[in-house]
N, C-alpha and C positions, 0 to 999 in steps of 0.2 A: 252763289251756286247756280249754275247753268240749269236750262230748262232739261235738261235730260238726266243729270243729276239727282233733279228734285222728283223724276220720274221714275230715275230706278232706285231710289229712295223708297216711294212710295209705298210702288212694287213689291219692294222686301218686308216691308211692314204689313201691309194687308197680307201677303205670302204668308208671315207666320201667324198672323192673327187666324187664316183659314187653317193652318196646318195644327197648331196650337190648338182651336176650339176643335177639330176635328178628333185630335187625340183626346181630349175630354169626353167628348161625347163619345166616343168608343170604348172607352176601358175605367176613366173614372168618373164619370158622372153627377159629376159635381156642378152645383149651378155656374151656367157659362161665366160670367165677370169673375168671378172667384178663382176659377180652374185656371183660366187664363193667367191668373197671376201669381197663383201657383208654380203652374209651368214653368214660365217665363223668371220667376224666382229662381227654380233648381235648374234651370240653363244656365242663370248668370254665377249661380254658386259654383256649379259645377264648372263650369272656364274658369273663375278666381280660382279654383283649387288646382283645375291642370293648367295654367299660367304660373301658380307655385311651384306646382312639383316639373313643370318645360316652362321654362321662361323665356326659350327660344322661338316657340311658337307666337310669343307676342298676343296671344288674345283679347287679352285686358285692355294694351293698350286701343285695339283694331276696333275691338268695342267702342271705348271710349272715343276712338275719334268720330267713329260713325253716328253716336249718339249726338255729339257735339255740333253735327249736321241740323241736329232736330232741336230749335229752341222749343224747350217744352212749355214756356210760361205763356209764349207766342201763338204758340199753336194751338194751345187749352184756350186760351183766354181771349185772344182774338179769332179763331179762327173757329173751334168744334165747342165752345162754352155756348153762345147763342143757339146753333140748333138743337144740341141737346135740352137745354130748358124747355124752350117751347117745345120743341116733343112730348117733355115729359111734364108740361103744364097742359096742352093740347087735351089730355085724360082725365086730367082732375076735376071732378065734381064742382062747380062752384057753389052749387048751393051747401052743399058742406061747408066748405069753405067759410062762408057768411054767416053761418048758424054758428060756428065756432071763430069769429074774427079773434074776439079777445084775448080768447087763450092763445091763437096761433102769433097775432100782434104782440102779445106780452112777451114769447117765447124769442120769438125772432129778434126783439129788441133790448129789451131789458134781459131777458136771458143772455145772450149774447157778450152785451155788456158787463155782467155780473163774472161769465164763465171765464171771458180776456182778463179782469183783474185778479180772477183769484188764479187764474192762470200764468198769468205774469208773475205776481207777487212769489207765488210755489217755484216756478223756474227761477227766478233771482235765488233764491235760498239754494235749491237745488246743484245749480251750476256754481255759486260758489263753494259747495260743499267738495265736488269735483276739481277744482282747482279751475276754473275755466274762467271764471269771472265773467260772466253774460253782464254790460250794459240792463243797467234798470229800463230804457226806453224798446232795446233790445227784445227782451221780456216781455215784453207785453205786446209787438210786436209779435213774437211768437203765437202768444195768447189768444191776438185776432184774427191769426191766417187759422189756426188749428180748433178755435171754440164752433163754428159755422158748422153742421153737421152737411155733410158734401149730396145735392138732391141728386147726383147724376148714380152715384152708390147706391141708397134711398130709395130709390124710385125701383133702382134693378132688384132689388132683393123683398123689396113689396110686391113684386110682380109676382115671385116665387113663394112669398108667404100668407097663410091665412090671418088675416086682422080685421076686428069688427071694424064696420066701417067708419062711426063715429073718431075711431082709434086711428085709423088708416090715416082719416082727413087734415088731425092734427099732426101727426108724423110728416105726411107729403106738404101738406100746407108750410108746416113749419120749415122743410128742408129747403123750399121754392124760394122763401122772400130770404131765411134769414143770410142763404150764400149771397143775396145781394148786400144788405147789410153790414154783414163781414168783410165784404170784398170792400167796401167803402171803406170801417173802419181803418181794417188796415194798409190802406193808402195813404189814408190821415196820419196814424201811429208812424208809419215808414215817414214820411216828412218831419212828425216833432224827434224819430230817431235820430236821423240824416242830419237834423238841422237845416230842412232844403225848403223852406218856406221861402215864401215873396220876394228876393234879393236881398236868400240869406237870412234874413229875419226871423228869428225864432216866434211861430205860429203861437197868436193869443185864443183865449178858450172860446170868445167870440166868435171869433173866424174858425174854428173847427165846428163849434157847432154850424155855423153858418153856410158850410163847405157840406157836410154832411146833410142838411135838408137839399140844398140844391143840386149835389147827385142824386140822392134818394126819391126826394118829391119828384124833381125834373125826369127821372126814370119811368116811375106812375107815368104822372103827365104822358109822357112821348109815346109810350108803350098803349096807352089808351089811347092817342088821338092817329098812332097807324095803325093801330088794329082796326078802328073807324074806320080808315079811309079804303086797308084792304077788304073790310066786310059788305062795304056799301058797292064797292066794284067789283065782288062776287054775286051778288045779290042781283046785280045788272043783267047776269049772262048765268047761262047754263052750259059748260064747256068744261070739263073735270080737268082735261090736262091745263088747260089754263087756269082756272084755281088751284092746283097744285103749284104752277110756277109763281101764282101771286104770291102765297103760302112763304115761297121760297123766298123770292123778292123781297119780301114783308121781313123777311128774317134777316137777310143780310142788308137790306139798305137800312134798316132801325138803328140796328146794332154799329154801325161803320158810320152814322149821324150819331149814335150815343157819345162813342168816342169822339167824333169832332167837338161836340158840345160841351164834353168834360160830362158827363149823364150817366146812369146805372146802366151799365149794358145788358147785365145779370135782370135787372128788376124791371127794365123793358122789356125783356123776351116773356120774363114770368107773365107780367100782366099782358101784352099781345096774346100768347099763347092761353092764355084763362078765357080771352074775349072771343076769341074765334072758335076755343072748342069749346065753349059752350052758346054763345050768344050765334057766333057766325053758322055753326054746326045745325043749329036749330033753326035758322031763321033762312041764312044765306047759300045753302046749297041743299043741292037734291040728293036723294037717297044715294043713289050712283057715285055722285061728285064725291061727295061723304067717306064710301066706301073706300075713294078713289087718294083721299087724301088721307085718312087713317091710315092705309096702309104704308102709303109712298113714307109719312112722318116713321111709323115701326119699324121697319124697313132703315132708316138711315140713322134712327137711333139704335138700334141694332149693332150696325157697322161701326158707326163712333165709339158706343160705348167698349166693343171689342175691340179698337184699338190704341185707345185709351187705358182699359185695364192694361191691355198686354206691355206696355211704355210705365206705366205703374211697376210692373215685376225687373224690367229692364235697366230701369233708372236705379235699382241698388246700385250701378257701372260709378256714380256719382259721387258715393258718398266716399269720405275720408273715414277708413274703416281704424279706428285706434280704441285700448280699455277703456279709456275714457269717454269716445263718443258711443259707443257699444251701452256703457254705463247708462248714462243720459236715453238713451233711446226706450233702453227696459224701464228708467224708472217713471222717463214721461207718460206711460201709458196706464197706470196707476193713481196717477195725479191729474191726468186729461179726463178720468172718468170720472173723478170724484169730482170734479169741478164741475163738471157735465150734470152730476148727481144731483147736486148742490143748485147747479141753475136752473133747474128743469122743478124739481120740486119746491120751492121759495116760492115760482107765481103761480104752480098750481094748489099749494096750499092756501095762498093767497085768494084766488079768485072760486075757491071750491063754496064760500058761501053764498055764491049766485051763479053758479054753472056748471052743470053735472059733468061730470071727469069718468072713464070707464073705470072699474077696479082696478089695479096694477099698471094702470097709466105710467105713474113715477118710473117704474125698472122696466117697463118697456121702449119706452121712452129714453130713457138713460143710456141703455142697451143699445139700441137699434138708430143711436144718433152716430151713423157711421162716417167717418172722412174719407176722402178720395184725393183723386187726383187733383182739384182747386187748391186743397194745400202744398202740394207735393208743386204746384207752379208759380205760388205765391211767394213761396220758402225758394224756390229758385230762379225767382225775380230778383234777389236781395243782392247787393253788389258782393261782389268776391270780393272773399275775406274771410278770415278764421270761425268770426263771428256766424257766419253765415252757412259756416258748415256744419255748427252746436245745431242750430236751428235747423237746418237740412236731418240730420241725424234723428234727433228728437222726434219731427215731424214723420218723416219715414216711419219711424218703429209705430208710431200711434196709425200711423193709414194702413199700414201693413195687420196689424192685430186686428185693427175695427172691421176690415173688410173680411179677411180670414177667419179670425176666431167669433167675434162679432157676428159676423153675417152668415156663421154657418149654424150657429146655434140660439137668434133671434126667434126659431119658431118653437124652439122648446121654452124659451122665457115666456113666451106668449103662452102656450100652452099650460105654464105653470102657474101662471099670475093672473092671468087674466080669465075670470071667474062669467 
């Protein structure tokens, strides 16, 4: 694609992201991420259905090719995943954070863990019940792109809701690390699916776990020793627009050495961003500087997140719309939560005899573990193929509910449970 291509590409996407949130905030006023995908929902319905009834007008297709412009897995995950993390680790508390490691540590990994198989296992039964036959490795695949509750969701609809803060801490805390953890698993799972281990070799449990500390750990690691190195060259100078670009620097040169190194890119930006806003906030810049980078970080988490929802609503364009995959997508989202239910309460029943849990933890918690768009690019990373459209499907109907239905009624759960 030519650089001007990519420009009037852009163009058109940020265009309706402004025109989209615009109309929201004029007439329905709904929280911004939300509305936007709304919108951009009943735009793409509304063309499927005048492409039905004028098929001469071609929409669908014009759609489709233009989307196909936009590798979404690409784009999320290399390109607008690293700054939104750190934006939205940039805010978070850390000393919450540390007062509740255990829970949020237990959550993000063993939760996780527990959610992808009973996930997996329910999808195998499920998809055979459909006639579809989903791969057992497939399955649970699925399990790991969609158990991660999405922080870049998370984080938007905490901004708009009231939560005690002990409560808040583990919800953000937990969305921050577990999308890195998830993003790991399921790169692993995608290999024993594929069969694409080491020259072909079907991957020993050894070597997964093995593969698994050293993107994991080595993410810490990285993400801590350039948040260092950006904090101590803030600390040198008092110059806001140059701390803003280190900021910037910090984010993109981490994240693009993650990927050289085979490393957490996800679990580098979390922990960068942890370090600098609270440690570098405090220590390494002036009131001004401070002010200067809070904003610039709000500000372009803002934008991303806006055009990210709005590519959420669009990407219906994608799916292989049949009774069957329509089936799967209603029934995944019943089965995604009870899994969710199931994982979220096991370690906090567990760890409730040595650390206090707020009332209504569990169903808020459960509730408010919303998916995004990490799944919706993980699920269209998977090589084309039948297979990959069950799972596109599936995946879709559960981001779609959690964010809409989910995210629009998190503050009455809250309100009702939490004592």
């Amino acid at each position: 694609m030519s650089l001007a291509s990519v420009f009037n590409l852009a163009a058109l996407v940020v265009t309706l992201a402004a025109a989209c949130g615009w109309v929201n905030h004029r007439w329905f006023r709904l929280p911004h991420t939300i509305g936007l995908v709304l919108i951009a929902l009943g735009v793409s319905f509304a063309a499927l259905l005048l492409d039905a009834v004028a098929p001469a007008l071609r929409l669908e297709s014009t759609v489709r090719d233009t989307l196909t412009q936009i590798d979404f897995h690409d784009t999320l995950m290399t390109g607008m995943l690293g700054f939104l993390l750190f934006a939205g680790a940039l805010h978070v508390d850390l000393a919450h954070l540390v007062s509740r490691c255990w829970a949020i540590s237990t959550l993000a990994t063993v939760g996780i863990l527990l959610s992808t198989g009973l996930v997996g296992a329910a999808t195998y039964l499920l998809t055979g019940l459909a006639g579809l036959d989903l791969p057992l490795p497939y399955c649970f695949v699925f399990g790991a792109l969609i158990s991660p509750t999405d922080p870049i969701a998370v984080l938007a609809i905490l901004k708009k809701t009231t939560v005690p803060e002990t409560l808040e801490a583990k919800i953000a805390g937990e969305s921050l690390f577990n999308d890195g953890v998830g993003v790991v698993l399921f790169s692993i799972l995608v290999v024993v699916a594929t069969g694409g281990g080491e020259h072909g070799a079907t991957p020993t449990a050894g070597g997964i776990a093995r593969l698994f500390l050293t993107e994991a750990g080595g993410g810490v690691v990285l993400g801590l020793a350039a948040g260092y190195v950006a904090y101590r060259a803030m600390r040198a100078i008092d110059e806001h627009n140059l701390e803003v670009l280190i900021t910037l620097a910090l984010v993109m040169g981490t994240y693009a050495l993650a990927l050289q190194l085979h490393l957490s890119g996800p679990i580098a930006m979390v922990v960068a961003g942890l370090f600098i806003g609270n440690h570098g906030t405090q220590f390494a810049m002036s009131a001004g500087t401070r002010d200067h980078v809070e904003k610039f970080w709000s500000l372009l988490d803002e934008i991303l997140n806006s055009l990210l929802f709005l590519a959420i609503g669009f990407e219906v364009f994608a799916l292989t719309l049949t009774p069957a995959m329509l089936w799967v997508a209603a029934a995944a989202i019943p089965l995604v939560l009870t899994a969710r239910f199931i994982s979220v309460s096991l370690p906090i029943l567990t760890l409730r005899p040595w650390q206090d849990f707020t009332p209504g933890a569990i169903p808020v918690l459960t509730w408010g573990g919303l998916r995004g768009g990490i799944s919706v690019a993980l699920a269209l990373s998977l090589p084309s193929s039948p297979l990959r459209d069950t799972i596109l499907a599936a995946t879709y109907g559960v981001v779609v509910f959690s964010i809409v239905v989910q995210g629009l009624t998190i503050e009455r759960v809250v309100r009702a449970t939490v004592k």
